[in-house]
N, C-alpha and C positions, 0 to 999 in steps of 0.2 A: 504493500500500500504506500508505504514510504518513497521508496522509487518511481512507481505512477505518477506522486502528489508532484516529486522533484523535476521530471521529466516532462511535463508538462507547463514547470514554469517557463516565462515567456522572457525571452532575454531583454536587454535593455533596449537594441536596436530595433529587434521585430516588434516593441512593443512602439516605438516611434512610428515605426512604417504602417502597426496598426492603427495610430493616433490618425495620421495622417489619411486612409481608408474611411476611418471613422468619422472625419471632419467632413470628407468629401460625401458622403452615405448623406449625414447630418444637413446638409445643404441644400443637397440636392432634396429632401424631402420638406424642409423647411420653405423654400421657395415653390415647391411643384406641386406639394399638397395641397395647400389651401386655393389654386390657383384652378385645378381640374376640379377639387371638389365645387367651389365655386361654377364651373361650368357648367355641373351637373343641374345643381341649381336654375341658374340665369334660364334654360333652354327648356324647361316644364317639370324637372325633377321637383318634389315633393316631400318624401320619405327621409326624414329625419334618420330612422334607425338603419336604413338602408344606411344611408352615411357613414354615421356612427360605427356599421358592423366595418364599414371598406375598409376604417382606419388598422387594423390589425386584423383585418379576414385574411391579409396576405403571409399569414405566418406560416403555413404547409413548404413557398417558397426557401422555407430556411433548410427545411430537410432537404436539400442535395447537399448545401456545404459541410453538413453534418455528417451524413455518409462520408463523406470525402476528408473527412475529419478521423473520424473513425475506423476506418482502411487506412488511415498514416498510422493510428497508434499501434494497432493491431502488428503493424509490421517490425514496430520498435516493440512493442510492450504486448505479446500472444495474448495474453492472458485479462487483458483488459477486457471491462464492462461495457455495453453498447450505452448505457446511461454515468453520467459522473455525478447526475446532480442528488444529492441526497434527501431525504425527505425533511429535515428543514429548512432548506433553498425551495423546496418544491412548495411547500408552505407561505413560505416569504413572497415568491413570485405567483403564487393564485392568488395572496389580498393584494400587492401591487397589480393585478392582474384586471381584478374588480373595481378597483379605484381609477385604474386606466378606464375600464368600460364606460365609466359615469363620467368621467373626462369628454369621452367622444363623443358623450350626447351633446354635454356641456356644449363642445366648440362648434362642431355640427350643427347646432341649432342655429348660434352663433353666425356662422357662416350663412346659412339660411335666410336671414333676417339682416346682416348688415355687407354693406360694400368690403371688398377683401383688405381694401386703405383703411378703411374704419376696424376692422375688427383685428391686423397686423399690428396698429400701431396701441388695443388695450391688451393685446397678448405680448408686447413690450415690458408691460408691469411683471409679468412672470418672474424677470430676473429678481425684482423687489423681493416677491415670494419666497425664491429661491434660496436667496441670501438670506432670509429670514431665518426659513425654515432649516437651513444649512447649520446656522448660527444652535438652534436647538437640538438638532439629531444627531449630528455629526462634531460639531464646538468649530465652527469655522469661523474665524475669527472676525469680529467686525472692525472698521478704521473710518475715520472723519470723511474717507473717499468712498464708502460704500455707502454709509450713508446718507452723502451728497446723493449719489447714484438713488438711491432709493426714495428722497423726497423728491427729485427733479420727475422723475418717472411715474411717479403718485400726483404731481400736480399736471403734467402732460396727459393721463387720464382723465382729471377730472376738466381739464380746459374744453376735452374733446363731449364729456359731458352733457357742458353748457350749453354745448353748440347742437344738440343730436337733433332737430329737424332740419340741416341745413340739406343732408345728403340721405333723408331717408327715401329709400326708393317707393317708385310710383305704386300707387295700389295695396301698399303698407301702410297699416295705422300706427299711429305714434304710440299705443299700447305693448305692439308689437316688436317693437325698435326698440323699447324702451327693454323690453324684455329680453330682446335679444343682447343686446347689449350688456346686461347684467350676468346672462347666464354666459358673456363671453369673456367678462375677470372672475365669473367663480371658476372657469375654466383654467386663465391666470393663473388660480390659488391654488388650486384641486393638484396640477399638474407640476405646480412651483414649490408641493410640499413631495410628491408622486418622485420628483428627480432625488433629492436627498435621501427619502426612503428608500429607494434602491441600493444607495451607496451606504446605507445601514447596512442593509440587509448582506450587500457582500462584506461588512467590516465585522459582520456577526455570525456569518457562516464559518462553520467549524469543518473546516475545509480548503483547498487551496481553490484560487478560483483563477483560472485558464480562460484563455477566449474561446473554446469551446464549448467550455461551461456557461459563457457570458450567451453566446446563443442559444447553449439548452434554456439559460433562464428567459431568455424573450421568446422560444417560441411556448413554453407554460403560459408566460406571461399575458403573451397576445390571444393564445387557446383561453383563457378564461377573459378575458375581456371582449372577445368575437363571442363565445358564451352567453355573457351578460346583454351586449346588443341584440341578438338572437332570441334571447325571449322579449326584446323589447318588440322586434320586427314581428314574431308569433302573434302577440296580444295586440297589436297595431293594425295588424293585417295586412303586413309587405311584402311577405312572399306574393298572394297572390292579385298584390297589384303591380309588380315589377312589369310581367308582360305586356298588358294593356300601358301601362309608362311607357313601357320602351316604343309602343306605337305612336304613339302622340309624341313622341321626345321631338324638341324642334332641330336639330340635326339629324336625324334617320334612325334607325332603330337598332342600324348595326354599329352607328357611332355609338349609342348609348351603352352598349356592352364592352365597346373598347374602351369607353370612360371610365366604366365600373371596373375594370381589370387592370387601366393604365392609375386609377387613381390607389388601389390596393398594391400595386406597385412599388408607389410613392412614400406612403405612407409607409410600408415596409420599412423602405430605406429608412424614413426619418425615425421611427423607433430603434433598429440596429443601430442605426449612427447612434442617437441617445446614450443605449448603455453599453456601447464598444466605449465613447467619449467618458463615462463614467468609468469604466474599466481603467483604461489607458492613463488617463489621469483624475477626474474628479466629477461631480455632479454641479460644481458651478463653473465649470468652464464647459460644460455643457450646458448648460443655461444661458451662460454668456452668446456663445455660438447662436442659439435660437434667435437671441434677442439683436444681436450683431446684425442679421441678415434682415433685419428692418425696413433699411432701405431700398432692398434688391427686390422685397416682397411688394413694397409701397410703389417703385417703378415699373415693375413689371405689369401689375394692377390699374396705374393707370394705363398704359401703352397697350392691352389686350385688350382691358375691360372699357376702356375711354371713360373709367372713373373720373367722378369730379374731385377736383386738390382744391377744395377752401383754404381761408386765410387760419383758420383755428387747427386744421389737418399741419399745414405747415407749423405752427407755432407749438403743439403738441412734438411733432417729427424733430424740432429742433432741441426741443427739453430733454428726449429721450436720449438725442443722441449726444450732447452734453451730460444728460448723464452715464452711456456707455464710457465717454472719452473719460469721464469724473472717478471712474471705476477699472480701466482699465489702467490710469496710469496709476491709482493708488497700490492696483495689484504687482506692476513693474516694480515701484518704491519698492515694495516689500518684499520682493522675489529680489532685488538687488542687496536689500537688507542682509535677508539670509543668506546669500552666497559670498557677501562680507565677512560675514559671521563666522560660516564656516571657512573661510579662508585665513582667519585669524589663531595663530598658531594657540594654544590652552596651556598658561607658563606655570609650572606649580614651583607656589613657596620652598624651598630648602626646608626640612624638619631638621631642630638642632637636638643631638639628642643629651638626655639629661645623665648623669651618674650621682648616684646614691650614694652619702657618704658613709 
């Protein structure tokens, strides 16, 4: 068992090169998720839970690199287990799993109800969350520059607030907006406590934890939160309104199936990026990441959707990213800190010693 755990640790460099996988995963699902789901929407979609389940229905996908996983160890280690994860990982990752499900109603709805500009820049606050929640799970330490970050990002919220019928779409009641918007920072919060927990849960696994293992845990994790959507879809009745949907879909019927498959795609990636990014290094530089890609989400939104950029859109957008810049340089500080620190040699006093007369 000893030699499996050791064998499996992941070197320093592959674990770089994971990081770096991981970032690129993380990206690509941050800016491409909420942009097709969005699609889905705009063009006669309806089905909330339909949504919700796409967010991690794509978790089957994981099982080839797993096989493929599995056939490396085999070859080093015969005797190894087709599973590594053990039954309190497996624990850990079914209530991260259900707390994700409520997540994806959460933002799904979200999505549903506001412009992809508007609901990008309240999924912003997330990082606020994040750090919060980081600060109590984990002891991640807070500094005057986080929580700069976290007022500026709290009041860029609520500016965009103030402003909520300026961009509510046609034929939406302001009840509606209102709502959506609300359940799109408890999404924020749901998701901003959901990343630290993970990184609990791997700092409390009695266990070495591999990137192999980091997949076992997300495809648990995503099987009980597609789970959780699935009886939402059952008691909603989406199964059997998908077909009749997909007729009416205003792109064609066979686009609507590519959506539904290119957006579980998507989303895929952005959960593996997640907690490959949690693995590799941490839960708030994965948080960072989500939040980071701000503006790529907010440009691409207008330039597809021919969103409207209000003067409050802008003035919110510029709070947030003063507070990214407010929080990334305090984290340089402090990364500079420590590797002063440790570069600083540890002189110990001479002991004189005493003789007894």
């Amino acid at each position: 068992m000893v030699e499996e755990m050791a064998a499996h640790k992941v070197s320093a460099k592959l674990k770089k090169t994971l990081l770096i996988l991981n970032c690129a995963l993380l990206s690509l699902g941050t800016c491409g998720g909420p942009l097709i789901m969005r699609l889905y929407f705009l063009h006669g979609g309806k089905r909330v839970w339909l949504a919700s389940a796409l967010e991690t229905g794509g978790w089957p996908f994981i099982i080839i690199p797993l096989i493929i996983t599995h056939l490396h160890r085999r070859r080093t280690a015969p005797s190894t287990t087709l599973f590594l994860m053990e039954p309190r990982l497996f624990l850990g990752a079914a209530v991260v799993g259900v707390l994700t499900g409520a997540d994806d109603y959460l933002y799904a709805y979200g999505v549903a109800r506001l412009p992809i500009s508007t609901s990008a820049l309240i999924i912003a606050t997330q990082l606020a969350f994040t750090a919060g929640f980081a600060f109590l799970l984990v002891r991640q330490r807070f500094t005057s520059y986080s929580i700069n970050a976290i007022v500026l990002l709290t009041v860029g919220s609520a500016v965009l607030a103030l402003h909520t019928s300026s961009d509510r779409p046609g034929g939406e009641s302001k009840k509606e907006y209102l709502l959506g918007f609300c359940l799109t920072l408890g999404a924020a919060a749901l998701y901003g406590f959901v990343l630290p927990l993970v990184e609990l849960t791997y700092n409390k696994a009695k266990q070495a934890i591999s990137y192999p293992l980091v997949m076992e845990f997300q495809s648990v994790m995503c099987f009980f939160a597609t789970l959780f959507c699935t009886v939402g879809m059952l008691i909603s009745n989406d199964f059997k309104a998908i077909p009749k949907e997909a007729t009416a879909f205003g792109l064609g019927e066979a686009t609507y199936y590519v959506v539904l498959v290119v957006s579980a795609i998507l989303w895929q990636c952005f959960f593996l990026g997640a907690v490959g990014v949690i693995f590799c290094a941490s839960s708030l530089l994965s948080g960072i990441i989500i939040a980071v890609l701000l503006p790529v989400t907010e440009v691409l939104a207008v330039v597809f959707y021919h969103e409207k950029f209000q003067a409050e859109k802008g003035v919110a957008l510029v709070l947030c990213l003063w507070g990214f810049v407010s929080y990334f340089y305090g984290e340089m500080k402090d990364s500079k800190r420590k590797s002063s620190e440790a570069a600083t040699p540890q002189v110990e006093m001479p002991q004189t010693a005493t003789q007894n007369p």
